[in-house]
Jmol script that loads the backbone (N, CA, C; Angstrom):
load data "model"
ATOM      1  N   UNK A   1      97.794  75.886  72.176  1.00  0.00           N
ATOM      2  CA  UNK A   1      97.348  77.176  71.716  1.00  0.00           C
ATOM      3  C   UNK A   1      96.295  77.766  72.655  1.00  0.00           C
ATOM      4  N   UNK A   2      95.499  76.877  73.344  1.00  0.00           N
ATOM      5  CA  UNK A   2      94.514  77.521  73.952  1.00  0.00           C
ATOM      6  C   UNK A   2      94.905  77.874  75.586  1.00  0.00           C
ATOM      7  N   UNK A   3      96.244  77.475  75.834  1.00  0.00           N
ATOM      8  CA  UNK A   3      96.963  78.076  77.342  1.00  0.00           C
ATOM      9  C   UNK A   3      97.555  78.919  76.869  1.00  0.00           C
ATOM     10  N   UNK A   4      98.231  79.340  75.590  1.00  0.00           N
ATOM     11  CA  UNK A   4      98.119  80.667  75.555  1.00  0.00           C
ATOM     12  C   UNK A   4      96.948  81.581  75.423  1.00  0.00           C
ATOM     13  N   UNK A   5      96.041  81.216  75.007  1.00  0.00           N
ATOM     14  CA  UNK A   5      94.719  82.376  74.342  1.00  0.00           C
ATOM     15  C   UNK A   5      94.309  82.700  75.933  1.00  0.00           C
ATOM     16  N   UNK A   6      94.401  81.331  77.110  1.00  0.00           N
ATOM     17  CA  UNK A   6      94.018  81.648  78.320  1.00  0.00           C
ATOM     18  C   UNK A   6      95.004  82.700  79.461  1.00  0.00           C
ATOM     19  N   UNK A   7      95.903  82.257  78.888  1.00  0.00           N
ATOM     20  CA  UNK A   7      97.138  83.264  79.803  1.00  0.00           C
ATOM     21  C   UNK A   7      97.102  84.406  79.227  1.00  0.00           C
ATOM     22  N   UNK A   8      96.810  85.258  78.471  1.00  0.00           N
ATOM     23  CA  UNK A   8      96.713  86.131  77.557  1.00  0.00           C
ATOM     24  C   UNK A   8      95.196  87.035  77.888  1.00  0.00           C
ATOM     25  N   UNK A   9      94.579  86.165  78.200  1.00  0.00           N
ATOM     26  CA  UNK A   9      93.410  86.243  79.202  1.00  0.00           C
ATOM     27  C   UNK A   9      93.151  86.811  79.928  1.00  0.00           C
ATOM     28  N   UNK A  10      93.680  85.958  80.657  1.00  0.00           N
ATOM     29  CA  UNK A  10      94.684  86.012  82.253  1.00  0.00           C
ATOM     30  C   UNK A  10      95.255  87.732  82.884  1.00  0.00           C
ATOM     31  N   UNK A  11      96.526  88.004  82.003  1.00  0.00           N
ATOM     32  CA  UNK A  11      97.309  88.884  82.098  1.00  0.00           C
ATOM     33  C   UNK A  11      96.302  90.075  81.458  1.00  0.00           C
ATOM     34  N   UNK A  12      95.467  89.923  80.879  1.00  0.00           N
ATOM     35  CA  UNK A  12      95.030  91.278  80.148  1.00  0.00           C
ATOM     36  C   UNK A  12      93.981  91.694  80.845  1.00  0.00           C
ATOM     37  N   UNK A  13      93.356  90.930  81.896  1.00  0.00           N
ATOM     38  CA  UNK A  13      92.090  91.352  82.581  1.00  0.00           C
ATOM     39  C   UNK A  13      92.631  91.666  84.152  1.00  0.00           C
ATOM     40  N   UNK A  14      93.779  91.190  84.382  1.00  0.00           N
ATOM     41  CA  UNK A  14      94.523  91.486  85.897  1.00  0.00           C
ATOM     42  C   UNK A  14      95.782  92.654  85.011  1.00  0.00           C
ATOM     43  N   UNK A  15      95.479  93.894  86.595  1.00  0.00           N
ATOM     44  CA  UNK A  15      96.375  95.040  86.516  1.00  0.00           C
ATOM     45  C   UNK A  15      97.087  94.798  87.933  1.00  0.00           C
ATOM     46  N   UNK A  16      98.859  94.512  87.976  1.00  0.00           N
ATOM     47  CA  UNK A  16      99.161  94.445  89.507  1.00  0.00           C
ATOM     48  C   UNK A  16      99.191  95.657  90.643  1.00  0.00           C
ATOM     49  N   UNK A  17      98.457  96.831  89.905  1.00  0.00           N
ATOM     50  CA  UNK A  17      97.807  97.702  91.158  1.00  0.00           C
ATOM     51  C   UNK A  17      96.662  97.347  91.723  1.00  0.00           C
ATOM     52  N   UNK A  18      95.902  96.234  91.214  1.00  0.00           N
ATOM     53  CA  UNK A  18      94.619  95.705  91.526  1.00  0.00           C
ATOM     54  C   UNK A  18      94.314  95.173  92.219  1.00  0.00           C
ATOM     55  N   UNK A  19      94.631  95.387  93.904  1.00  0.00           N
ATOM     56  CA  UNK A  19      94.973  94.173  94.838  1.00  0.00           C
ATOM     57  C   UNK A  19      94.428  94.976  95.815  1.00  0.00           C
ATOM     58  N   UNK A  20      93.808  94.046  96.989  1.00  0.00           N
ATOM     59  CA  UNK A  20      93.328  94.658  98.315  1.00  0.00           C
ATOM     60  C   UNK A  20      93.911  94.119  99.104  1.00  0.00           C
ATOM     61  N   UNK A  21      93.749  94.708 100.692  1.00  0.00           N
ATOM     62  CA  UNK A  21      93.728  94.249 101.876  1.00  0.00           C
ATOM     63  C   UNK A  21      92.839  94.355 102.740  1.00  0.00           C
ATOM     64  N   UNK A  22      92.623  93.264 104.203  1.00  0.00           N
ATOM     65  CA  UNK A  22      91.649  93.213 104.856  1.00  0.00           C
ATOM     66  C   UNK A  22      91.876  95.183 105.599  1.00  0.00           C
ATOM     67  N   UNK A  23      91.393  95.132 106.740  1.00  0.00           N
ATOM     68  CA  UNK A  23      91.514  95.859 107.565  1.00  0.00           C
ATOM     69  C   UNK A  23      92.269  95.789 108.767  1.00  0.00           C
ATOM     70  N   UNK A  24      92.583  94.624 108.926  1.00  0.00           N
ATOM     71  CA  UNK A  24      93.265  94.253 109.983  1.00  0.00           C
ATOM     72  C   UNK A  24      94.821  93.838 109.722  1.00  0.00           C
ATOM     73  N   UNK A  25      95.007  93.590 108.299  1.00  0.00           N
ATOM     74  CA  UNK A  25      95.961  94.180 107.587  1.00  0.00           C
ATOM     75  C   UNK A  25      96.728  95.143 107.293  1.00  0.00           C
ATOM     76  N   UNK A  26      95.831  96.261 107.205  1.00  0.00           N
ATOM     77  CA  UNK A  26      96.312  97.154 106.674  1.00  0.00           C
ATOM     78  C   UNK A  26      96.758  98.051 108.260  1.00  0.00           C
ATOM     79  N   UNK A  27      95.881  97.554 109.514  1.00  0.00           N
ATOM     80  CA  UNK A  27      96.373  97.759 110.864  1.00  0.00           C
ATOM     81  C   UNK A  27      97.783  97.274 111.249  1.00  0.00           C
ATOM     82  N   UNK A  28      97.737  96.101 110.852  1.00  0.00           N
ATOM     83  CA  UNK A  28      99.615  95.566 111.034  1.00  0.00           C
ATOM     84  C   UNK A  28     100.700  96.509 110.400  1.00  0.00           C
ATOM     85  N   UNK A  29      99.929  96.594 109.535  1.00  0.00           N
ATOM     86  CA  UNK A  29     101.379  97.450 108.230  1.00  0.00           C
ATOM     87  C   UNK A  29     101.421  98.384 109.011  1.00  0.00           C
ATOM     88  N   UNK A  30     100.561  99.396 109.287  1.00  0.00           N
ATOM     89  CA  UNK A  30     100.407 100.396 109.557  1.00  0.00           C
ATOM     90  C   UNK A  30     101.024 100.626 111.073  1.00  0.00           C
ATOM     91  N   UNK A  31     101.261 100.078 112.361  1.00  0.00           N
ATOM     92  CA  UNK A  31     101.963  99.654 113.119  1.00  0.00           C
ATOM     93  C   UNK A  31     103.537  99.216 112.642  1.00  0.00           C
ATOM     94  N   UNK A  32     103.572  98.789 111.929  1.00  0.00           N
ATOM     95  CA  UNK A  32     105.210  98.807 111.330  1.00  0.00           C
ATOM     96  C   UNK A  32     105.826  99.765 111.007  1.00  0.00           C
ATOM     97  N   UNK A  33     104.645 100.495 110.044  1.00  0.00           N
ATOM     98  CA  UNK A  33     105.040 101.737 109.645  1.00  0.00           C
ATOM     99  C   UNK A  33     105.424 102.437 110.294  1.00  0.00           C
ATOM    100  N   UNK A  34     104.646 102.949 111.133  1.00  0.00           N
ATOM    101  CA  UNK A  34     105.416 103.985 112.199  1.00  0.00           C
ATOM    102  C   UNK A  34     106.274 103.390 113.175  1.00  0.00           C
ATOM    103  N   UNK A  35     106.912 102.477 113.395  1.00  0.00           N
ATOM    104  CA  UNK A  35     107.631 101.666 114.365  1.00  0.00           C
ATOM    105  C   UNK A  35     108.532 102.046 113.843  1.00  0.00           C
ATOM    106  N   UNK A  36     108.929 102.166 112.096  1.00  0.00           N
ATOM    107  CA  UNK A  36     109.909 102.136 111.569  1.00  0.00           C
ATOM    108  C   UNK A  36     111.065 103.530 111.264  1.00  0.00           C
ATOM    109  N   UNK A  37     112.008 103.576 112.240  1.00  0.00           N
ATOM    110  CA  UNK A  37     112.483 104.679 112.548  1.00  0.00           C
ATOM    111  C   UNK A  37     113.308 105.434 111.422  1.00  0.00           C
ATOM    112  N   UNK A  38     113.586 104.140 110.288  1.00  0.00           N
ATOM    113  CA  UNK A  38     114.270 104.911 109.393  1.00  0.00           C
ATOM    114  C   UNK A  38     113.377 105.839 108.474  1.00  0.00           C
ATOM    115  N   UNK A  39     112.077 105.843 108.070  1.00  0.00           N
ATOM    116  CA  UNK A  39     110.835 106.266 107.856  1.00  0.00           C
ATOM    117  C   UNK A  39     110.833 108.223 108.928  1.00  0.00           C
ATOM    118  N   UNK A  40     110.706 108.969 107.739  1.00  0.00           N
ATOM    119  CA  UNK A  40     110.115 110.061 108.164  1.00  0.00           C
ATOM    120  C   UNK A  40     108.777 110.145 108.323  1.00  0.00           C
ATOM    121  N   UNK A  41     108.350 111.678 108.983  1.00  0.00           N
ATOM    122  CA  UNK A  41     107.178 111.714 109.534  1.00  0.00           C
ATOM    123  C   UNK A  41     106.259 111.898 107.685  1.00  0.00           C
ATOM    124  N   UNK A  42     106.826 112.375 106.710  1.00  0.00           N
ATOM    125  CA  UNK A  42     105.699 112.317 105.218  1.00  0.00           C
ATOM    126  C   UNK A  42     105.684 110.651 105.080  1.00  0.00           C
ATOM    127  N   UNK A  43     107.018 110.368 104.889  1.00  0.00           N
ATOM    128  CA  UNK A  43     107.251 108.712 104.557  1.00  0.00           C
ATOM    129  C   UNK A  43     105.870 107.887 105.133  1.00  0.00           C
ATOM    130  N   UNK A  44     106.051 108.156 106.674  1.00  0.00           N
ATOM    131  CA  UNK A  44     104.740 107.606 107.391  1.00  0.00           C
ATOM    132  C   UNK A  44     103.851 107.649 106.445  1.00  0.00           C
ATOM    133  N   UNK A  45     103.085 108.679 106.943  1.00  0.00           N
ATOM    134  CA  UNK A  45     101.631 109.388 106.348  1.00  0.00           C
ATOM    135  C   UNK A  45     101.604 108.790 104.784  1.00  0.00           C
ATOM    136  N   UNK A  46     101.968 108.894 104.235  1.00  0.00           N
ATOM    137  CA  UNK A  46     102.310 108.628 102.394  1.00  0.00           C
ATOM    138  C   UNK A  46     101.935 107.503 102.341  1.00  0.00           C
ATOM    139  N   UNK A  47     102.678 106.292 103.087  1.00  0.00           N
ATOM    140  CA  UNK A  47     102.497 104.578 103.044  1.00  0.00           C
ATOM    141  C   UNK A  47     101.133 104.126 103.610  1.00  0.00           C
ATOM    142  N   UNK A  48     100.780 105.484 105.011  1.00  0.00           N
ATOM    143  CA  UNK A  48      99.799 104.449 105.770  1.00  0.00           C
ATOM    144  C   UNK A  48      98.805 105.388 104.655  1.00  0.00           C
ATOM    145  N   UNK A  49      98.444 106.202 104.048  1.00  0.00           N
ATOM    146  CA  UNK A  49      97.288 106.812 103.488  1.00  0.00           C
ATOM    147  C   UNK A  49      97.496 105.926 101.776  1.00  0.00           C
ATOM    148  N   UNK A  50      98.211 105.588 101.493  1.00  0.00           N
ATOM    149  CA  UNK A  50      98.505 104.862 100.056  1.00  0.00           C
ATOM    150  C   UNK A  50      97.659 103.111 100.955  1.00  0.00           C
ATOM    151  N   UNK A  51      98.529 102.318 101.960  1.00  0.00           N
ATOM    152  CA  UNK A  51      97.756 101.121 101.706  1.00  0.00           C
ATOM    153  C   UNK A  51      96.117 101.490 102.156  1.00  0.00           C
ATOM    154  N   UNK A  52      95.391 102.468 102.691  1.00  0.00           N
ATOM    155  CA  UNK A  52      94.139 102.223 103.206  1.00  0.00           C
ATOM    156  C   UNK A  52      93.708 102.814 101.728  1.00  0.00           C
ATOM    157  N   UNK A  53      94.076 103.292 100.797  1.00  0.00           N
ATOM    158  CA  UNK A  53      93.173 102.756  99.603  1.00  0.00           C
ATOM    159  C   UNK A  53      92.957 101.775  99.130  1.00  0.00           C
ATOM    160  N   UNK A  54      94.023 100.415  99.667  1.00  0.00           N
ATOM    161  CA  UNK A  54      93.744  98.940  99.407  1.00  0.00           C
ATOM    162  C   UNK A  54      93.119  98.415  99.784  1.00  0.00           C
ATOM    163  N   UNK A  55      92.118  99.028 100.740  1.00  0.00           N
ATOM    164  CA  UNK A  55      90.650  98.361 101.875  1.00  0.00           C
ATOM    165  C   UNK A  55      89.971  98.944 101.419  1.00  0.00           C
ATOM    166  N   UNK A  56      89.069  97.976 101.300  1.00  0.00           N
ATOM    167  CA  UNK A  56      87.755  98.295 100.472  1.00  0.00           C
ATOM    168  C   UNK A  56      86.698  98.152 101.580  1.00  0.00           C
ATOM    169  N   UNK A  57      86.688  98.091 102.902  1.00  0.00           N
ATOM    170  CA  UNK A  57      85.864  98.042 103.552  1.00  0.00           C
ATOM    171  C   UNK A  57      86.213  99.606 104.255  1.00  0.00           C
ATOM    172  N   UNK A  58      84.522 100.351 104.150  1.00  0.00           N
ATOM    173  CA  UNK A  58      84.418 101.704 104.259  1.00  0.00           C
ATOM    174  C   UNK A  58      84.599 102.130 105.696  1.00  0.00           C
ATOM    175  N   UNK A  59      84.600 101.081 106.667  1.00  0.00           N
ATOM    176  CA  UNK A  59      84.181 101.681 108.315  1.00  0.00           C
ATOM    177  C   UNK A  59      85.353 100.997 108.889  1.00  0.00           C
ATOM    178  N   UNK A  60      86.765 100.702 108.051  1.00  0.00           N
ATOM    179  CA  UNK A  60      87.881 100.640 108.505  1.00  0.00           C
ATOM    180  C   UNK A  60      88.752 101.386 109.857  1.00  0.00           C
ATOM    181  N   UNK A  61      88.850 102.007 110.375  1.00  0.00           N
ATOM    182  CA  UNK A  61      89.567 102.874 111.355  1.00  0.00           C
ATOM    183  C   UNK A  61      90.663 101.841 111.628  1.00  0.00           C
ATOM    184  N   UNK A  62      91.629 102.632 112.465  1.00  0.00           N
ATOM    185  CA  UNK A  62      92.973 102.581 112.861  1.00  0.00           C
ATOM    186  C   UNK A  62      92.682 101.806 114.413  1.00  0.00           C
ATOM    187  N   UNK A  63      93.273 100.885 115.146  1.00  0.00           N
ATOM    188  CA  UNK A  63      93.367 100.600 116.204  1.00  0.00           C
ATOM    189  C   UNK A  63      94.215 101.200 117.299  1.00  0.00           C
ATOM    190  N   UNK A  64      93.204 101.638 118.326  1.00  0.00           N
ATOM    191  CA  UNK A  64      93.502 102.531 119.384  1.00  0.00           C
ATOM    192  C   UNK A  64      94.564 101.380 120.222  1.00  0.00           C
ATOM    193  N   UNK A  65      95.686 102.128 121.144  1.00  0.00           N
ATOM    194  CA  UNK A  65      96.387 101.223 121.700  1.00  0.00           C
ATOM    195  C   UNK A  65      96.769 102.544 123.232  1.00  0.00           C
ATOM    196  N   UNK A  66      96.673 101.598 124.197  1.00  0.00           N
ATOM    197  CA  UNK A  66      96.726 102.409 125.317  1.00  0.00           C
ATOM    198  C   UNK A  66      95.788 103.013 125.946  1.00  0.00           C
ATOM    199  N   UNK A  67      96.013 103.854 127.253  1.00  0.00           N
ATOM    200  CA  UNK A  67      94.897 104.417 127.766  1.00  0.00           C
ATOM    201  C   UNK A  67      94.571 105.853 127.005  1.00  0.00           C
ATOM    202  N   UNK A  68      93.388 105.950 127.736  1.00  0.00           N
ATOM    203  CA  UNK A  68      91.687 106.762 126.613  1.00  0.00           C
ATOM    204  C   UNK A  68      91.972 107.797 127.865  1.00  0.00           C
TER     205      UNK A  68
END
end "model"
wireframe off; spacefill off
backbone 0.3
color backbone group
């Protein structure tokens, strides 16, 4: 009885939108993302601006690639 009262617990205090990523994470995806040709140009933008609400670190930026 009391692995249920705990799973019950469990499930009622976790929401599965409730999840983060590092920053360097959300840099990989985000490199896929646009790699990914079947992906339109909103599709892009939509995915990479949806996971950087999953970083919770504020001074996140995007990694520069190539010459400046």
């Amino acid at each position: 009885m009391q692995g249920i009262a705990l799973l019950v617990l469990l499930l009622s205090d976790h929401h599965p939108s409730h999840w983060e990523m590092s920053c360097d994470d959300w840099n990989e995806v985000r490199i896929e993302i646009l790699s990914d040709e079947e992906l339109g140009s909103d599709a892009h933008e939509y995915l990479i601006d949806y996971f950087r609400t999953k970083v919770p670190e504020e001074q996140c930026e995007p990694w520069q690639f190539g010459r400046k």
